[in-house]
Each structure stands twice: as C-alpha cells, then as structure tokens.
C-alpha positions as CSV (number, residue, x, y, z in Angstrom):
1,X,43.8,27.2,10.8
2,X,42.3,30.5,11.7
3,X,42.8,32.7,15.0
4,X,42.1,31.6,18.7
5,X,41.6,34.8,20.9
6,X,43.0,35.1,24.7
7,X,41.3,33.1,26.8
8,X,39.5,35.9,29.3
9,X,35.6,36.3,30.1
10,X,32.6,34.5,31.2
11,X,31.6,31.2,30.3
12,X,28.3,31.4,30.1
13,X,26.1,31.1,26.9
14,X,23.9,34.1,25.7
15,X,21.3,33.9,23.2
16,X,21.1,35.8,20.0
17,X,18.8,35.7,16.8
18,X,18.3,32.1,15.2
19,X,20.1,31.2,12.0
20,X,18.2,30.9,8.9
21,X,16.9,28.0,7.0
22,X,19.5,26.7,5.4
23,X,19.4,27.2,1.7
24,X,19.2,23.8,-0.8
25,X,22.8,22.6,-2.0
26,X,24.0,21.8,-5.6
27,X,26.4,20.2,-4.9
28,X,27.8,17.0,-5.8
29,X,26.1,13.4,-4.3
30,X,28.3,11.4,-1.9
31,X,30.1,8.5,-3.0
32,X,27.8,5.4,-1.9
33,X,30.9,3.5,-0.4
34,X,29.8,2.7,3.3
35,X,32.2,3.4,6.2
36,X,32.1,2.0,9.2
37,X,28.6,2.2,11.0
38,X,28.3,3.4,14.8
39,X,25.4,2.4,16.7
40,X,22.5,4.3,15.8
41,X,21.9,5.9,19.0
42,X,25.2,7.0,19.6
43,X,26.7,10.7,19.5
44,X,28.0,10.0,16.4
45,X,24.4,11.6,15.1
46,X,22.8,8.8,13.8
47,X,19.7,9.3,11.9
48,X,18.8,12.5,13.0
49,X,16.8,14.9,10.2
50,X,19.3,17.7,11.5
51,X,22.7,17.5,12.6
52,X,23.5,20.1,14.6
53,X,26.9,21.9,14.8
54,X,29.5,23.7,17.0
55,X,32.2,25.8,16.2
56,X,35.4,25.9,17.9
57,X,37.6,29.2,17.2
58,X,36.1,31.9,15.6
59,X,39.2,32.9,13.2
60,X,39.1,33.6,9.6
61,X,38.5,29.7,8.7
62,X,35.9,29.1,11.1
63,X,34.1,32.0,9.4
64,X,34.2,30.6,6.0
65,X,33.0,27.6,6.4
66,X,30.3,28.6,8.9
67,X,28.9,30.8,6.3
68,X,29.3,27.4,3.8
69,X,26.6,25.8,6.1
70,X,24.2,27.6,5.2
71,X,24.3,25.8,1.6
72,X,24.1,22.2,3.6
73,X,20.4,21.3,4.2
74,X,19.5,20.0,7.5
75,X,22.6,21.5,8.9
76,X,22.2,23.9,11.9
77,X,24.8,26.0,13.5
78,X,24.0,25.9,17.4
79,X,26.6,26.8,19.5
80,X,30.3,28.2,19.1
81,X,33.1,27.8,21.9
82,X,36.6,30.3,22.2
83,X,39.0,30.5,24.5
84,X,36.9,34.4,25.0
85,X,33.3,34.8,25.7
86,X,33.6,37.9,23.9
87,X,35.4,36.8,20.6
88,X,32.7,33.6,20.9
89,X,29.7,36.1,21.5
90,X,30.5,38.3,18.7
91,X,31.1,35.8,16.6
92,X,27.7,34.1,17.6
93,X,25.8,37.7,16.5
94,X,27.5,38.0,13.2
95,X,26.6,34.3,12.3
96,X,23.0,34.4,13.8
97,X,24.2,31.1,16.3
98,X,22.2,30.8,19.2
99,X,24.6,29.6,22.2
100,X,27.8,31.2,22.6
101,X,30.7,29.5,25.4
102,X,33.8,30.9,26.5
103,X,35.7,28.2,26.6
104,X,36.3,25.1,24.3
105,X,35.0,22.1,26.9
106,X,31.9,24.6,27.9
107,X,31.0,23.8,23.9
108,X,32.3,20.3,24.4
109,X,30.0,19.5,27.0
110,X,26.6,20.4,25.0
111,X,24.6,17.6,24.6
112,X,22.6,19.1,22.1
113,X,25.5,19.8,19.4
114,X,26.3,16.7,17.2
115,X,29.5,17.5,15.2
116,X,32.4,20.0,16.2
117,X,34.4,21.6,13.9
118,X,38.0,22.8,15.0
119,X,38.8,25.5,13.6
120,X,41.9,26.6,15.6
121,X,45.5,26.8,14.8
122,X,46.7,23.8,14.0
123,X,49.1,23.4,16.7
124,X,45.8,23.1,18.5
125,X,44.2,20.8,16.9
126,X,45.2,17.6,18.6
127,X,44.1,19.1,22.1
128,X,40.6,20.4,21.2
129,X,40.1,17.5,18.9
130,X,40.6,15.0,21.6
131,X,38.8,17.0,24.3
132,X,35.5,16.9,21.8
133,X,36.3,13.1,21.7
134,X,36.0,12.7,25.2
135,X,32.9,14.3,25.4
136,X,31.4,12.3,22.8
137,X,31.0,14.6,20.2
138,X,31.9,13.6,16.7
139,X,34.6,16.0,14.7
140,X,35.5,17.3,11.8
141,X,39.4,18.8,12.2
142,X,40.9,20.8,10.3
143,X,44.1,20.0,7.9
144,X,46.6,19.1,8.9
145,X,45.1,17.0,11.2
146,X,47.5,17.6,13.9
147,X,51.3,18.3,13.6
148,X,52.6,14.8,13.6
149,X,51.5,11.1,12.9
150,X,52.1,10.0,16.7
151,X,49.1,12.4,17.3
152,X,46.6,11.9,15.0
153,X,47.2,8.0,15.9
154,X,46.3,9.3,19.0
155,X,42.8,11.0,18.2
156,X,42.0,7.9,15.9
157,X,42.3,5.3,18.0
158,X,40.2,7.7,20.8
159,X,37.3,8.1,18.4
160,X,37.6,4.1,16.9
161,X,37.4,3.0,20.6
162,X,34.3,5.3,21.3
163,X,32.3,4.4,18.0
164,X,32.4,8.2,17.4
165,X,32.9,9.8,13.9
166,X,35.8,11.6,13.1
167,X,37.4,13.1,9.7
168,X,40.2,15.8,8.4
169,X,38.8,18.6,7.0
170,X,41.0,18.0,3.6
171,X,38.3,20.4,1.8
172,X,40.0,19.4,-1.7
173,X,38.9,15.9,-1.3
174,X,35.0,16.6,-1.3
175,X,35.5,19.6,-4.2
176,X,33.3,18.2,-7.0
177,X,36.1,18.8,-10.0
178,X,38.6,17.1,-8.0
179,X,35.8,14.1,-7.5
180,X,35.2,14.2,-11.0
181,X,38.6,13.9,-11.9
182,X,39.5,11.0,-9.7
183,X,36.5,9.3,-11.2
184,X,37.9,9.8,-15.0
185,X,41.1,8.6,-14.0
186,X,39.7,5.6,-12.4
187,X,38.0,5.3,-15.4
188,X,40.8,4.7,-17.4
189,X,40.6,7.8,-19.3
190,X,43.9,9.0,-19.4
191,X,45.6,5.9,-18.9
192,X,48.1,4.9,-16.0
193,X,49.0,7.6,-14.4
194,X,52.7,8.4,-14.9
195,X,53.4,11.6,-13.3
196,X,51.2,14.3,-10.7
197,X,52.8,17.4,-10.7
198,X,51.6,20.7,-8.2
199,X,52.4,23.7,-6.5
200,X,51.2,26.2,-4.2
201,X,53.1,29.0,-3.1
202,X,52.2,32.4,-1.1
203,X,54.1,35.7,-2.0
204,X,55.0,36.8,1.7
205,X,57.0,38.4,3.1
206,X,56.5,36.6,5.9
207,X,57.7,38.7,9.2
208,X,59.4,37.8,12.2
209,X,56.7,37.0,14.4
210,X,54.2,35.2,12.0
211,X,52.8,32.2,12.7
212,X,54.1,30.9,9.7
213,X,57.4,31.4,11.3
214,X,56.8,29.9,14.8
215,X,57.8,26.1,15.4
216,X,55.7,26.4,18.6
217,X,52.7,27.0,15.8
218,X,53.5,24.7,13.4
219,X,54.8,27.0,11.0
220,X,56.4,26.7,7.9
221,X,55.0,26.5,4.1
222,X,54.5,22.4,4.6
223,X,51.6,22.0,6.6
224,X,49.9,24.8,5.8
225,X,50.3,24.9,1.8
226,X,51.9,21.9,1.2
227,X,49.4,19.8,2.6
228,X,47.7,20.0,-0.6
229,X,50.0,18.8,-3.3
230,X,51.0,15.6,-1.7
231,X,47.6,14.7,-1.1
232,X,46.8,15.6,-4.9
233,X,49.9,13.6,-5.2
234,X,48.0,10.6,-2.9
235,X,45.1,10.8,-4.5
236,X,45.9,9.5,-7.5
237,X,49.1,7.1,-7.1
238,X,48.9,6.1,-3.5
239,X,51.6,5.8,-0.8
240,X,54.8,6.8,-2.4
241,X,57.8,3.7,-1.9
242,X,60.5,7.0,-2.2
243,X,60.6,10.1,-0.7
244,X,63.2,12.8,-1.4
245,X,62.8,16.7,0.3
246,X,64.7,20.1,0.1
247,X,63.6,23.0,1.2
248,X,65.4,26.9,2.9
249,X,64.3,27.3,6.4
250,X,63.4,30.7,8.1
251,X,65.9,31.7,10.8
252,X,63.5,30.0,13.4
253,X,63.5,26.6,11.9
254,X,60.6,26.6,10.1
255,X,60.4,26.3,6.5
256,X,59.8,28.5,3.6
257,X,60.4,27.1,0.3
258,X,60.3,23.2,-0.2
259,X,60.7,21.0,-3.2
260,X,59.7,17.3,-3.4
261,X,60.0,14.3,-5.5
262,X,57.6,11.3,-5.0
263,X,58.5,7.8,-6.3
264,X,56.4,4.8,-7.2
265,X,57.4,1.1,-7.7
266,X,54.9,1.8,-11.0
267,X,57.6,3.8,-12.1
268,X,55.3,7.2,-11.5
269,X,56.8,10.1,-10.1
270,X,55.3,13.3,-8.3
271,X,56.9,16.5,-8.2
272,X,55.6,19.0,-5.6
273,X,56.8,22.5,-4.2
274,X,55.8,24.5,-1.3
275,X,56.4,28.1,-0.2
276,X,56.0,31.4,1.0
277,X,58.2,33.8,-0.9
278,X,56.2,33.5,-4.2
279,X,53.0,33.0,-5.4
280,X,53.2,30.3,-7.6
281,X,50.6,29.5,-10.6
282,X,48.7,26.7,-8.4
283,X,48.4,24.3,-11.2
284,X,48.3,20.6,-10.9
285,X,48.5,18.2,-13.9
286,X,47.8,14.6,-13.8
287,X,49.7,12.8,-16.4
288,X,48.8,8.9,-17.8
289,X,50.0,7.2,-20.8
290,X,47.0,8.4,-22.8
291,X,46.2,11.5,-21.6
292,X,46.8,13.8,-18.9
293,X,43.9,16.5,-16.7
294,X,45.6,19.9,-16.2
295,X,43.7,21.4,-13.1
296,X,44.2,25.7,-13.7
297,X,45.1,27.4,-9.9
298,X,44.1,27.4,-7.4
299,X,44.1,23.3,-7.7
300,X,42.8,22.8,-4.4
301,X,39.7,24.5,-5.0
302,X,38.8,24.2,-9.0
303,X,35.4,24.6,-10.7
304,X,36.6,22.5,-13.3
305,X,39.8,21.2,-15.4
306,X,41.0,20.3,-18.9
307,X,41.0,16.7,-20.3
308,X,43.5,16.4,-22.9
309,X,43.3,13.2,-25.0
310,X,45.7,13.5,-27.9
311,X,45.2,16.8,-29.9
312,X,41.3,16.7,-28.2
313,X,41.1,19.3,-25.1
314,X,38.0,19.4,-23.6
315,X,37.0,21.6,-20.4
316,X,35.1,20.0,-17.7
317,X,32.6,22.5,-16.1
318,X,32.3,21.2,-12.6
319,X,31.7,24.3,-10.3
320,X,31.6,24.3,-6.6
321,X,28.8,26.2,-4.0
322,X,29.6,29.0,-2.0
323,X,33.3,29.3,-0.7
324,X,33.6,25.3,-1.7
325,X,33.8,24.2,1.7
326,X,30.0,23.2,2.1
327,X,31.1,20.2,0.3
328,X,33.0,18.7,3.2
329,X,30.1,19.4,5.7
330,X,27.6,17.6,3.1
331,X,29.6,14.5,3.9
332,X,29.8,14.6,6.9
333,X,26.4,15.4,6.9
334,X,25.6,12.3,5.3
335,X,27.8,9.8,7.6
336,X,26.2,11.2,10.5
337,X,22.7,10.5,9.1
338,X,24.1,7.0,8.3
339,X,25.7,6.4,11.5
340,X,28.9,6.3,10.0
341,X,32.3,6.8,12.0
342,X,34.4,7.9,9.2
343,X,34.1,8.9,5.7
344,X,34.8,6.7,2.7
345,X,35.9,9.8,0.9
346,X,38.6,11.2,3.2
347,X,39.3,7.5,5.3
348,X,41.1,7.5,8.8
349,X,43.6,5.5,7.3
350,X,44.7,8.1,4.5
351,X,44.8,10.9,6.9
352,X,47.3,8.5,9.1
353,X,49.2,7.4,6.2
354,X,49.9,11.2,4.8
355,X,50.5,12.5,8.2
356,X,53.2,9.5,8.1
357,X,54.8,11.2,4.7
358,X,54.4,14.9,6.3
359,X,56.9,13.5,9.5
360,X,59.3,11.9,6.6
361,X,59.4,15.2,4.7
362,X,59.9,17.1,8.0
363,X,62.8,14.9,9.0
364,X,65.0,15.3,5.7
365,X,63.9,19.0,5.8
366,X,65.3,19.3,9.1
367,X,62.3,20.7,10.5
368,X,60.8,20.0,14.3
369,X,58.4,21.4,16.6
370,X,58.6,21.9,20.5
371,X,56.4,19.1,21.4
C-alpha cells in the first residue's frame, strides 16, 4: 500500500539531520517459538545491537510505520529509496533519515541497511520484494504479499534458498489484543471455536480512476480490506476444506462488495464481507461452545476485546503503541537479532497458504489482474 511517485531525478544520496533515539516500547514480548535460524553472519542481521532499516516508497503507509519505529528500540531508520530523488529526499527530511536514493535498487544495494520495508502499491510488491532479495537484504512486505500465490511462492523460495529473512507485514498478527486473544482461545477459554465472524468495509465512492478500481493495481475491496477477515478467519480455525464467494464488480473488473462463507470439517464456519460502498461496523467475534470474544472495530487494530463466558462479560484492556504498527517491526526486530529467517508469529507457510485462498476467492468472484 501507499503511493510510489514518477520515477525522475538523481540517484544520488544526500544527507540530512540524524533520527532520534528511539524511544523504549511497551509493547508486547515475542512469542518464544524459534523459526528457522540463518547463519549468524549473514544479511539476514544476525546479532547486531541495531538493525538498521530502509524504506521503499514514501506513500502514506510508509509514513506510518516509519514514525512507529521510533517506538522500536535499537531500530534505526537509515536510508529510503523512490522511484524520485525528490519524493525520497523530502521524505528523508520530514523523517530525519540520513541517506536518501532515487531509485529502489540504489537503496537495494546499501550494504549498510539490514531490513527493507516495501511500502509500495501492492501490484509492486513482488518486483521490489524480490529485487531486495537479490541483494541480500532481508524484507518485510507489505499485505497482501503480492497479488497471487504463484508469486509470493516465488519470493519464498528466493529468500529460503538465500538464508535471508522474509515476512508479510500482516500488522493484525503482532497487535497485542489480537495475541492475547489467540492465547485465551488456545487456552480453552471459550471452548472450540464454532464460528469467526468479520467485516470491514470503506464508505467510497470510489471514482473511476482509483486504484481501488484498476486491475493493473490490484484493485478491488479483497486484497486491500479483505485481507483482514480471512486471516482473522485463519487465525483461529486454520485452512478452510470449503470455500464459497459472491461479490458486485466495478465496471473494470475489480470488485466492490464481497461476501464469504468459510467451511471446516470441525463443522465451524466463518462468515466474512468486504467492500467499498459502506463503512461497515469492523467487528469480529469469535464464537466457541463456551464462550465467544467480540473484538469492537476496527478489529484489525484493537486495544482490547470482550470475553463473554455465560452471563460474565469482561473487557480485556490490551492497548497498542503508537499507530500499532511498531509491533510488527519489534518482531522482526527480534528474528533479525536471533538470526531468524522467518517469524514464528506470521510463518512463510501461512502467508502461502492464505495467498492460496485469496486466488480461490478471486476465481469464483470472477476477478483477474493483467499479469
């Protein structure tokens, strides 16, 4: 997600002010599952005290989380790449990043930045995630990972065969309320879960001309929004055995309002709707056969949730730090520091396997892209 400018301008770096310290975190510990381990020399970061970070695009996510880092001790924003020197140079001044490139391989190619994180469109991210690969730099990508399972096989099997750590940016999955409530769930406390229900829907209108229009882009309210609730959906029952989809396309293709039911041989169900010609209430509600956890909206980024047990609701405080997106860069954080080449909180394999599901929905949607 976020804006890539024109590519025009020099290439050079230029130098502005240094960041500040980075301020402590609050935020919740990592999960002490190991990944796998790279060697501890190798670009994946290993134990270096600081892990050092580029940014590629310089759009509206890329300024989010880049002010989220600041919240993420011994994390250190050095250089940011764009397709323009200026866009990269401006946004290098308003962030207080010392190297600035115009032009994503110009960022790829410094030796000194440890982890890249792609920030661009997301029709993009297959092509500047696998040219940060090549270089040896270790990645954290942006959701969706890239528009299609054949491609983000394609970008895993590049970094498994490099030893070099890769992950999805799936936010959501490192939010501490959402961690807290995987761990009550895996605690039995509501039971077997039974049903997942979720929504997330924008009000538009969306106009001809829109991103969120253009096959070429990716566009449509599934990979953007919908993302979200099938992984909430993943998260807690696992790779669906059924699969049904609806949704009304745009006159491009692309669509704007989908619906879909997700079966389990348990006998769970999910329901899960998409769009962009409402805002929807956000909620998600986890259902088990003593209890259920009704996460309030927006449910991809909560500070807490309700626990109902019988007639017993109790609200679990669990607030997040800054925008909420530090979280994500603490793990990484963390594997790179441990020489880890993916996370145990947001594994290779779960990225492949939803990307999977995204193609299946696309298909009975009747959605496609150009490439």
């Amino acid at each position: 997600m976020g804006s890539q400018p024109a590519e025009q301008g020099p290439t050079s770096p230029t130098s502005v002010p240094a960041a500040p310290t980075p301020a402590p975190s609050d935020s919740a510990p990592a999960d002490s599952a190991s990944g796998v381990s790279a060697p501890a020399d190798s670009a994946s970061g290993g134990s270096r005290e600081v892990i050092r970070w580029g940014i590629l695009a310089t759009g509206w996510i890329a300024k989010l989380f880049t002010e989220d880092l600041a919240h993420v001790p011994g994390a250190q924003v050095l250089a940011v790449g764009s397709r323009s020197f200026e866009g990269a140079q401006a946004f290098a001044e308003t962030h207080g990043i010392p190297r600035a490139y115009g032009s994503w391989q110009e960022l790829a190619a410094d030796a000194d930045v440890d982890v890249i994180y792609v920030a661009t469109p997301h029709s993009a991210h297959h092509a500047a995630t696998r040219l940060c690969l090549e270089a040896g730099r270790a990645v954290l990508c942006e959701k969706p990972f890239t528009l299609d399972h054949a491609s983000a096989t394609d970008l895993v099997e590049l970094a498994r065969a490099r030893g070099l750590f890769l992950m999805e940016a799936m936010w959501m999955r490192t939010n501490p309320a959402i961690r807290r409530a995987v761990s009550l769930v895996a605690e039995g406390q509501i039971g077997e879960v039974r049903h997942v229900s979720a929504d997330f829907g924008l009000p538009g209108p969306v106009l001809p001309g829109h991103r969120l229009r253009a096959p070429e882009l990716g566009g449509g309210a599934l990979l953007d929004l919908g993302v979200y609730p099938i992984t909430l959906a993943y998260l807690f029952l696992g790779r669906p055995t059924h699969v049904r989809a609806w949704a009304s396309l745009f006159p491009e293709g692309t669509d704007e309002n989908t619906g879909i039911v997700l079966g389990y041989e348990s006998g769970a169900v999910a329901t899960l709707a998409c769009g962009l010609r409402g805002k929807t209430a956000g909620r998600a509600v986890i259902t088990g056969t003593e209890g259920r956890i009704e996460i309030p909206g927006p449910f991809h980024v909560p500070a807490g949730f309700t626990l109902v047990r019988g007639s017993e609701e109790t609200w679990v405080d669990v607030p997040y730090v800054g925008n909420g997106m530090n979280h994500e860069a603490v793990e990484v954080v963390r594997c790179l520091r441990e020489g880890l080449t993916e996370s145990p909180l947001i594994p290779l394999a779960d990225t492949l396997e939803i990307m999977a599901l995204l193609d299946e929905i696309r298909a009975q949607i009747g959605v496609t892209y150009p490439s």
